[in-house]
N, C-alpha and C positions, 0 to 999 in steps of 0.2 A: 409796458411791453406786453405783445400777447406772441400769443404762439398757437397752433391746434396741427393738428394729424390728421387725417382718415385714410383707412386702408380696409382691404377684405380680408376677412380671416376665411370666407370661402366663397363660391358661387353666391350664395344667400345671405351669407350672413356680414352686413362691416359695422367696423367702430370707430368711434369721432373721438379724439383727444382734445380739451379745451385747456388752456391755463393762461391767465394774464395775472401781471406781478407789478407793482408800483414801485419802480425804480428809483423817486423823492421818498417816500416813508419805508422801502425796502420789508413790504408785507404782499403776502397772496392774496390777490382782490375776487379772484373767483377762480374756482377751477369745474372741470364737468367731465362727466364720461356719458357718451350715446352709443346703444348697440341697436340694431337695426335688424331683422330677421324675415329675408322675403318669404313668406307662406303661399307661394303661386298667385291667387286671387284676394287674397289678405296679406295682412300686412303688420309686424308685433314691434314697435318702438318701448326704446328704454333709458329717459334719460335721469341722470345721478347728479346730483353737485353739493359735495360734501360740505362747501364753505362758501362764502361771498356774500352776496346781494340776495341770495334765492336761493339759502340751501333746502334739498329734501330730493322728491322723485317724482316723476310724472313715466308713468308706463300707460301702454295704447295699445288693441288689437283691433285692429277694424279692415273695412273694404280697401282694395285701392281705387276701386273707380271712381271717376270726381263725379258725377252724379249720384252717387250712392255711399260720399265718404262721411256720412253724419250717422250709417251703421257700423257703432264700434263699441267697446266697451274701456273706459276709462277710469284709471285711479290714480291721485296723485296724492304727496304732504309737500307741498309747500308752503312758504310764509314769503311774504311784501313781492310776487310777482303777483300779477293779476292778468290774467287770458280771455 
């Protein structure tokens, strides 16, 4: 079973609710939080996932324009995804 949310908590700023659950072994298979913050011309993602396949964080400030989206500044910790 999965489930997720997104709503705005203002003009700029929304957040993504993730959680799926294994209904046969009745365990949490992953869950996630993403916050989003438009900065006019930039752009600051933040996503979290405490448990699963891929826990840690991946946060991002960069451009939005897709010719110029490879200027951004990046840090993540995660373990066994691969980008």
């Amino acid at each position: 079973m999965a489930a997720n949310t997104q709503f705005s908590i203002t003009n700029r700023w929304t957040m993504q609710f993730d959680y799926n659950f294994d209904l046969d072994e009745k365990v949490v298979t992953n869950a996630g939080v993403s916050i989003t913050r438009d900065l006019h011309c930039w752009e600051a993602n933040l996503l979290w996932s405490p448990l699963g396949y891929r826990p840690g964080y991946y946060f991002r400030v960069g451009l939005k324009s897709p010719q110029l989206r490879d200027v951004q500044v990046k840090r993540d910790r995660q373990r066994g995804f691969a980008r």
